[in-house]
C-alpha positions in Angstrom: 3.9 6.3 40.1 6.3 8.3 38.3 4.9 10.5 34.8 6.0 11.9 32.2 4.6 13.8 28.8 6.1 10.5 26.2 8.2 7.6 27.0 10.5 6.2 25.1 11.1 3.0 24.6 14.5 1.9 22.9 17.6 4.0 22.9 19.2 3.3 20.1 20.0 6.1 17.2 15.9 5.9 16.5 14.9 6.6 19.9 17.8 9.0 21.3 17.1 11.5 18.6 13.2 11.3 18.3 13.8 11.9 22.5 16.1 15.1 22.2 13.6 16.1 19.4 10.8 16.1 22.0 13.0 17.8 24.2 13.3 20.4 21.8 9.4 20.8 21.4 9.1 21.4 25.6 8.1 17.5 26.6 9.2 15.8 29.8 10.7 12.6 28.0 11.9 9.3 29.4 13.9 6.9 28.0 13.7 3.1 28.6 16.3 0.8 27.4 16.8 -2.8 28.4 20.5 -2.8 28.0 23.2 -0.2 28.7 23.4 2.3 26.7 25.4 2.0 23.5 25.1 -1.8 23.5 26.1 -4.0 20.3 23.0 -5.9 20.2 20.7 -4.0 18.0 21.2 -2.2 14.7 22.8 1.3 16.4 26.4 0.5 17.1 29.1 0.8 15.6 31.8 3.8 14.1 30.2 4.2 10.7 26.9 4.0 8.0 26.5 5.1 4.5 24.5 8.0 3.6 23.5 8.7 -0.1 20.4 10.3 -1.7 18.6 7.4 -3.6 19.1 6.6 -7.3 16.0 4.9 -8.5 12.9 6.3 -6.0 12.0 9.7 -6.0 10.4 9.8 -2.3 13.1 8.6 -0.9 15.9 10.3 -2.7 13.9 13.8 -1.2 13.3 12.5 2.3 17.2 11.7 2.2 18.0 14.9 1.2 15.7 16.5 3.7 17.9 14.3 6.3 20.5 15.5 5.3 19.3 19.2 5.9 18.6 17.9 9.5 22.1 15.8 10.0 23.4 19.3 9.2 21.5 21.3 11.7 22.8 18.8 14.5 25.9 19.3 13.7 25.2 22.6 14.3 23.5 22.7 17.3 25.9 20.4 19.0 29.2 21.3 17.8 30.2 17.3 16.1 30.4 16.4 13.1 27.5 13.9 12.2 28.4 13.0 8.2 31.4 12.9 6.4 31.1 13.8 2.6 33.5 11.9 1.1 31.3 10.4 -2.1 29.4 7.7 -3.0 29.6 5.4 -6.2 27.0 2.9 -7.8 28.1 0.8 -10.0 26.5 -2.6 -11.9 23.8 -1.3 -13.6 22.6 -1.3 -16.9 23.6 2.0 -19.2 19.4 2.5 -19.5 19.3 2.5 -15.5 22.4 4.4 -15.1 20.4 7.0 -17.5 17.4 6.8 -15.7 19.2 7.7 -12.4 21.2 10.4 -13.7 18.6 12.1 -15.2 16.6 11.7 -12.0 19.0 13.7 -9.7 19.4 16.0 -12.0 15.8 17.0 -12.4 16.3 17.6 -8.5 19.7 19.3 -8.6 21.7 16.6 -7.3 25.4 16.7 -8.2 26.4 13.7 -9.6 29.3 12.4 -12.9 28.9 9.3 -14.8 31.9 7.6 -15.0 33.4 4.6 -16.8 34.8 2.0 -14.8 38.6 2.9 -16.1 37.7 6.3 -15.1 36.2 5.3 -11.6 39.6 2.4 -11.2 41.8 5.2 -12.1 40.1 7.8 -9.5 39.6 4.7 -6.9 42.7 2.1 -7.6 41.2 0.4 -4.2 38.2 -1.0 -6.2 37.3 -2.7 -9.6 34.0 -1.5 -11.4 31.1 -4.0 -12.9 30.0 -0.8 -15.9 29.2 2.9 -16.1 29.5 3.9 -12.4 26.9 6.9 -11.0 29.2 9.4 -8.2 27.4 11.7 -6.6 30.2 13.7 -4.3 27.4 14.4 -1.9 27.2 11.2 -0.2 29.4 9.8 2.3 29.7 8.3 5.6 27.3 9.0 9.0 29.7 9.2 11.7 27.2 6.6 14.1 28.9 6.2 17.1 30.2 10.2 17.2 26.6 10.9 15.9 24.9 8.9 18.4 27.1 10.2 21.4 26.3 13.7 20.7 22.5 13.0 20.4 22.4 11.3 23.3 24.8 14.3 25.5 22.8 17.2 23.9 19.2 15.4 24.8 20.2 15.0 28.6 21.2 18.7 28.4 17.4 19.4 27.2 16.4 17.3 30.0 15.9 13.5 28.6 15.8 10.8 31.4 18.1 7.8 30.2 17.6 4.5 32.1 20.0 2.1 30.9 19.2 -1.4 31.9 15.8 -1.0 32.7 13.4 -3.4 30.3 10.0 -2.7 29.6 8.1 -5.8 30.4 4.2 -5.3 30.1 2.7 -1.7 28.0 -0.8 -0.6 28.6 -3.2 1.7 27.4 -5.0 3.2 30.3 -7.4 6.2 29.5 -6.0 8.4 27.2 -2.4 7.7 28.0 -0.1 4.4 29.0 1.5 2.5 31.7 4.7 0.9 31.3 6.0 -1.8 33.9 9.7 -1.9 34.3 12.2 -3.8 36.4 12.0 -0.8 38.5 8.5 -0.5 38.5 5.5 1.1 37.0 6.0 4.3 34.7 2.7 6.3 33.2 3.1 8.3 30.1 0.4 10.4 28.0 2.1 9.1 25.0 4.5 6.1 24.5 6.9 6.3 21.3 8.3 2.5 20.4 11.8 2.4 18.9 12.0 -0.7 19.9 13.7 -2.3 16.5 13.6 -6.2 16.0 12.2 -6.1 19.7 9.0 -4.4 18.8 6.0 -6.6 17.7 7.0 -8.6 20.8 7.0 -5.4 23.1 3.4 -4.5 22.0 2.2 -8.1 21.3 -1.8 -7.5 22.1 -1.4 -3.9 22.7 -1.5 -3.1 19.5 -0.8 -5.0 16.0 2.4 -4.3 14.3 3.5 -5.7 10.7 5.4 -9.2 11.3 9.1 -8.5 12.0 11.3 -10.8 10.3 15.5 -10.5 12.4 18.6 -11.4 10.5 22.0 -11.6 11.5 24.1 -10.1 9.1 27.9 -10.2 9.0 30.0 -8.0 7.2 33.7 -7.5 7.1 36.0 -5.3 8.2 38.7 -5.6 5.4 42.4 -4.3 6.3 43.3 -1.7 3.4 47.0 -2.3 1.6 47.0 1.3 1.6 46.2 3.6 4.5 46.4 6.8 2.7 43.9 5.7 -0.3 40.5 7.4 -0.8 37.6 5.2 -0.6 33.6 6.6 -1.5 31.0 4.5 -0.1 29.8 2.3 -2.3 27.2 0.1 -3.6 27.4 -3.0 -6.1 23.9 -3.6 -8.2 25.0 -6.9 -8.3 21.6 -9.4 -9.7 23.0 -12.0 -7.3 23.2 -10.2 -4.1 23.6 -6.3 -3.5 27.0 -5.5 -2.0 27.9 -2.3 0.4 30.4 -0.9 2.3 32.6 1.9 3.6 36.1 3.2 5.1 36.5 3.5 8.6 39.5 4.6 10.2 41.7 2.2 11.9 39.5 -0.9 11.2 39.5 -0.8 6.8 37.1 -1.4 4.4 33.4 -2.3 5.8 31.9 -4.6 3.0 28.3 -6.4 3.2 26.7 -8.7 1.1 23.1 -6.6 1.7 20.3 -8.8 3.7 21.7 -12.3 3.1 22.0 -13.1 7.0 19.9 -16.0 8.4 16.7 -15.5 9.9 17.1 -15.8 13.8 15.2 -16.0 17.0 16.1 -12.9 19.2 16.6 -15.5 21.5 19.1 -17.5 20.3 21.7 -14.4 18.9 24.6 -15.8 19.0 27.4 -13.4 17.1 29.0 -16.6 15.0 28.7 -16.2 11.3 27.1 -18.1 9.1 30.4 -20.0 6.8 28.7 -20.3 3.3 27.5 -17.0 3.3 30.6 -15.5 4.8 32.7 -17.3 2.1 30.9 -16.1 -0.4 31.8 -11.8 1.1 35.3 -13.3 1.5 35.2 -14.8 -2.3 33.6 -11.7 -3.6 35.9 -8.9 -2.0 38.6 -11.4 -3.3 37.1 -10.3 -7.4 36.4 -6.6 -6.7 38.9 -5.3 -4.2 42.1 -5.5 -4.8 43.4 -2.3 -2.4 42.2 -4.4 0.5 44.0 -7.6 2.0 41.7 -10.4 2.4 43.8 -12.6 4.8 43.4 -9.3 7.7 39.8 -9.3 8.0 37.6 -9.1 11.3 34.1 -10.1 11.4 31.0 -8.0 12.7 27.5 -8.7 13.8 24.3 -6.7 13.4 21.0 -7.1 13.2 18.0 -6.1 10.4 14.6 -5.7 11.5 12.5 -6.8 8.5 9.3 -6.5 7.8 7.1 -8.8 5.6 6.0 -5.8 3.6 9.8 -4.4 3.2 9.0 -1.1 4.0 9.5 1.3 7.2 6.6 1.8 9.6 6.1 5.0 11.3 2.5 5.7 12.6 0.9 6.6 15.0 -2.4 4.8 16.9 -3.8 6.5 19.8 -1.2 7.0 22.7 1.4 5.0 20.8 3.6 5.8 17.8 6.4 3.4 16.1 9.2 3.0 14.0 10.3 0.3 13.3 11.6 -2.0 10.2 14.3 -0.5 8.8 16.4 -3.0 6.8 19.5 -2.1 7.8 19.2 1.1 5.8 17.4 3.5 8.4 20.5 5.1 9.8 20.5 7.7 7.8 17.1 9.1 8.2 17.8 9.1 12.0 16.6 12.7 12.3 13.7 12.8 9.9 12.7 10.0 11.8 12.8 12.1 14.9 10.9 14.9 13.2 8.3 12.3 12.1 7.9 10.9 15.6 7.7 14.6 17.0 5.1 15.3 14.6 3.1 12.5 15.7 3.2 12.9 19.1 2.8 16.9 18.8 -0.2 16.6 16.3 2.0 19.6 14.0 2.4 17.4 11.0 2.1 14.3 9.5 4.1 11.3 8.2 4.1 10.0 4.3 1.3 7.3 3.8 4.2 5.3 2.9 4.9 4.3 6.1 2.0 3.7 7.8 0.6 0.9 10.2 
């Protein structure tokens, strides 16, 4: 029976980076995923994410800008660029919470400009804006799939064990440490580290209890911009119907997302199609707000949320086994605070915000 220090189990963004992050703290890590690496059927893939530092929630606006730090000192340590600063707008709020968010990053020193929507139209002819719009130049795009690549390289250079293909069927706490079975067979571990996303109240079903984990299908658009040369922030529309998102990516256009309006699916029955109404209704609303982007070129995308009922992130830790899991969509750009938070865990050297626990 092979062993190891901590096993991983899940290598998406999540698990690859908590892995090298072990690596880097001297443990012998494996890393179990049950597709090849870099598949399209979790919530890692693809070319781009937003990062911004929150608006309206203190914790989170400093645990992004602790990321941040981090994303920066991979970059360093690896040589590739992990984020892309180009800016970040929020637009359709009210003047009171475009007030109350201003004056909250600037109590923390976060550069930001409140801008009227002629302003923000003139700067951003690409876009229309719903009120005062909040730009904080600090924001920008995470680089995924260049992010995740370089994680990934750099974690097998520390001496992380990847085994694409190789599903973990049965988990077991045995003494003070775990036994995972495989397809390849049995695998024992003196910690085991679940980044198992929409997969992982099923993986640990009786082994330990998890909060419920709701999975949507969501399907944004990949919109074909009139003009290749235009700037484009991220973005975020406060709309009270449905929260809208999105980004540039090179040689695909404008990403745009109506936020968690996908249906509720059974892992089991994925099946990639969107859903009509709801994708009319992106089509219809990229229609109204974008006119720098040509709505008759547009591709369609699939991902998946991992919700849970409580709508918050868990990361804990319970004996042998630590998780994280439940990120909305929105986790990618905590990937390596995450990492530190797992590390910590398994290492005993810190702890983890109460916020997130089991």
């Amino acid at each position: 029976m092979q062993t190891y220090d901590v096993v991983v189990i899940g290598a998406g963004a999540m698990g690859s980076a908590a892995a090298r992050a072990l690596a880097v703290a001297g443990r012998e890590v494996l890393v179990l995923e049950q597709y090849e690496l870099g598949h399209d059927r979790g919530g890692s893939h693809g070319g781009t994410r937003l990062f911004r530092l929150a608006i309206d929630d203190e914790g989170e606006l400093l645990r992004a800008a602790r990321s941040r730090e981090l994303w920066h000192e991979l970059e360093s340590a690896t040589g590739v660029q992990m984020l892309d600063l180009v800016g970040g707008v929020d637009h359709g709020m009210s003047e009171a919470q475009v007030s109350e968010s201003a004056s909250l990053l600037g109590r923390h020193g976060v550069e930001h400009e409140v801008l009227t929507a002629e302003a923000a139209g003139e700067r951003w002819p690409g876009m229309r804006f719903d009120g005062s719009v909040l730009y904080q130049p600090g924001s920008g795009r995470a680089l995924a799939a260049q992010a995740l690549g370089a994680i990934r390289e750099s974690a097998v250079a520390l001496g992380v064990e990847f085994r694409g293909g190789c599903a973990a069927h049965v988990v077991r706490v045995v003494g003070d440490g775990v036994e995972v079975e495989t397809e390849a067979g049995v695998v024992r571990a003196g910690q085991l580290v679940v980044t198992a996303g929409a997969w992982t109240d099923r993986l640990l079903a009786g082994v330990l209890e998890v909060p419920a984990i709701a999975v949507s299908q969501e399907q944004p658009r990949f919109f074909a911009a009139r003009d290749e040369s235009a700037e484009w922030p991220v973005f975020v529309h406060r709309r009270e119907e449905t929260p809208a998102y999105g980004v540039f990516e090179e040689g695909r256009g404008v990403k745009v997302g109506l936020h968690a309006t996908g249906p509720v699916i059974s892992l089991d029955q994925r099946d990639f199609q969107v859903e009509p109404t709801r994708d009319a209704a992106l089509v219809e609303y990229v229609r109204e707000w974008f006119p720098g982007v040509d709505v008759a070129r547009s591709e369609a995308i699939s991902c998946l949320y991992d919700n849970t009922v409580r709508g918050d992130f868990v990361i804990d830790r319970r004996g042998p086994i630590s998780v994280a899991a439940g990120f909305h969509g929105e986790g990618f750009k905590f990937v390596p605070l995450v990492a530190r938070y797992l590390t910590d865990l398994v290492t005993g050297a810190g702890t983890v915000p109460a916020v997130f626990s089991l």
